[in-house]
Every structure is written in C-alpha cells, then in structure tokens.
C-alpha positions in Angstrom: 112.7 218.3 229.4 113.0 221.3 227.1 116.2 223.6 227.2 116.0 227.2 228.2 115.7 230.1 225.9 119.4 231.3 225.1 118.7 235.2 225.8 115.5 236.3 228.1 112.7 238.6 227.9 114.4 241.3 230.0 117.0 241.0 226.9 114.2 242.1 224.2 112.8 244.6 226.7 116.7 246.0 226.3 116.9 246.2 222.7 113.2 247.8 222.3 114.0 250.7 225.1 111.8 249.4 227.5 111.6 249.4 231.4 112.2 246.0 233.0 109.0 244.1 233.3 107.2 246.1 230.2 106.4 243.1 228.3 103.3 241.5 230.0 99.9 239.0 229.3 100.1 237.7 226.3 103.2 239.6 224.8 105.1 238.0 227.5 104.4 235.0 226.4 104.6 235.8 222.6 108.3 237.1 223.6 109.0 233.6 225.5 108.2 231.4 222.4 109.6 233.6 220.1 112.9 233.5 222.3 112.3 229.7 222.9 111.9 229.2 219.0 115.1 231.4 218.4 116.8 229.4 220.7 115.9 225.8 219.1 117.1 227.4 215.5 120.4 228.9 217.0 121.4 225.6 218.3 120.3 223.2 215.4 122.5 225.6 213.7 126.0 225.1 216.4 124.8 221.1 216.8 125.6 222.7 220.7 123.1 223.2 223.6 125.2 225.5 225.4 123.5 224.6 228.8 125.1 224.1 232.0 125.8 220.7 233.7 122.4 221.4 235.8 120.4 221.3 232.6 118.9 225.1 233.5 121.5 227.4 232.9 122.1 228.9 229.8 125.6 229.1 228.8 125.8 230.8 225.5 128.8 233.4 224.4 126.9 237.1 224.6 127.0 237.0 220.5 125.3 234.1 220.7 122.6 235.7 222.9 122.4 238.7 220.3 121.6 237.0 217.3 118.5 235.2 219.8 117.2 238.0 220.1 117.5 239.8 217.2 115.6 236.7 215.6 113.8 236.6 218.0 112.1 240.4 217.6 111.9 239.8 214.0 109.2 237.5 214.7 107.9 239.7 217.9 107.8 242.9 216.2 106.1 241.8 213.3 103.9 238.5 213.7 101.7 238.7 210.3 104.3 239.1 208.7 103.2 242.1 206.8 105.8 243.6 204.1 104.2 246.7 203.0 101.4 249.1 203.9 100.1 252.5 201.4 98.4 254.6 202.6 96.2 256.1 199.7 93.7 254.0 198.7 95.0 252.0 201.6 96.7 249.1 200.8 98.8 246.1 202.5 100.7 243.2 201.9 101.7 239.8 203.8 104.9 238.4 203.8 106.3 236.5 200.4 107.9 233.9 202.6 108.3 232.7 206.3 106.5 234.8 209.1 108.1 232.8 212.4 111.5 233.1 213.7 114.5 232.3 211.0 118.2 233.0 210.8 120.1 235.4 208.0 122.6 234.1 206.9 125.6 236.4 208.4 123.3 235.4 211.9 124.3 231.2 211.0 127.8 232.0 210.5 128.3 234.1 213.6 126.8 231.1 215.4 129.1 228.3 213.7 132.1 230.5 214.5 131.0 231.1 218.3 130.4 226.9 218.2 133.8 226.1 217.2 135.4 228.5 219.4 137.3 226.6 222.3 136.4 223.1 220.3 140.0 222.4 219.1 138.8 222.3 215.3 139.3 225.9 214.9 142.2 227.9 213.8 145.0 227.9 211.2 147.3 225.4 210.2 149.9 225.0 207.5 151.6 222.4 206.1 155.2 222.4 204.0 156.0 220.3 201.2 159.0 220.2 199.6 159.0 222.4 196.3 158.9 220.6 192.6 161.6 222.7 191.0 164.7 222.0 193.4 166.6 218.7 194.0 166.7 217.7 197.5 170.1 216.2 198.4 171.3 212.8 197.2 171.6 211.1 200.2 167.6 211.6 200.3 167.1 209.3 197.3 167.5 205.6 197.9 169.9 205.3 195.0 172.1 208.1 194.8 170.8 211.2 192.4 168.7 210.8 189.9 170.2 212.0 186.3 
C-alpha cells in the first residue's frame, strides 16, 4: 500500500492563483505524481511517514506540506526542464541536470528540523566540567593536595 501525497492538488491550485478544481485530465494527474514523488523525497529525507494510525491520513507539520509543494511545482511548472529560451534567432535550452522533483538544500534542512521536532533528540544541552586552572578542594583528592 503506497502512502498518501503529504500536500494535495487543491494545495498547488493555492499557490498558482487558481480556483478549486482548475487542475484537470492529465494535469491532474501530472500534479498527483508530482505531489506523490515530492512526498516519497520529503520523507526519505525525515526517515518519518508522517501518516496517521489509519494508514490514510496525512499528518505532516504545514512547513512540511510547503516544501511538497513547492517541489512539487518545480517539476509541474516546468516538466522539460527547459533553462533558457531567446528569442532572436530563436533559441532554447534543456536542463544541465535533473528535470523531476528534487529538494534544495534549505528545503532538506527545513524537513530534518520539522522531523526531530517533538522526537526528544532535539534541543540544547550543556555540560560543566571542572576548569584546568583552579584547584578543587583537598578533601576531593584521594590523598590530601597535590604539591
């Protein structure tokens, strides 16, 4: 059984300033793998599936949802992956590198922080050690002070 897509059509239809329902045929379904394959990267990335217990239900934090969709229209809006376009003497050019969905980096670290959020391995500890230039009492040493 696959997981659901972390963010929904109706979530792209937001961010491109479209009525609800816009995206139909075969965009819709461009839209759904691009949100499915956004999803799969997202939680490779967190090692999280952010599903409810019912196995349906997505569960992730809204920033998580974001940076699905954001990936996800990078892919949508631009599926040949085209990098440049002249218009005199009309010219084009395809993409250098990938042309499907992928994270930026600042997009991975946003999803490792919203992962360890509420995991217990988050936060800030500190730790005191005795300092090198003082001399702790003598009755810490086992044999009376050291000369």
């Amino acid at each position: 059984m696959s997981l659901p897509s972390l963010a929904t059509v109706g979530d792209m239809e937001k961010r491109l300033g479209l009525a609800p329902g816009a995206i139909t045929g075969a965009d819709l379904v461009r839209a759904g793998a691009a949100l499915d394959d956004a999803s799969a990267l997202v939680r490779a990335e967190a090692a999280k599936d952010w599903v409810a217990e019912d196995g349906v239900t997505p569960q992730a934090p809204a920033v998580v949802a974001m940076v699905v969709v954001t990936a996800a229209l990078r892919s949508y809006r631009n599926p040949d992956g085209y990098q440049g376009e002249s218009v005199g003497s009309y010219s084009y050019q395809y993409a250098q590198g990938a042309t499907s969905v992928y994270l930026l980096g600042p997009e991975k670290d946003v999803v490792k922080r919203a992962a360890r959020v509420g995991s217990g391995s988050y936060g800030v500890y500190t730790v005191r050690t005795p300092s090198a230039y003082s001399s702790p009492p003598a009755d810490e040493f086992p044999f009376g002070r050291l000369a």
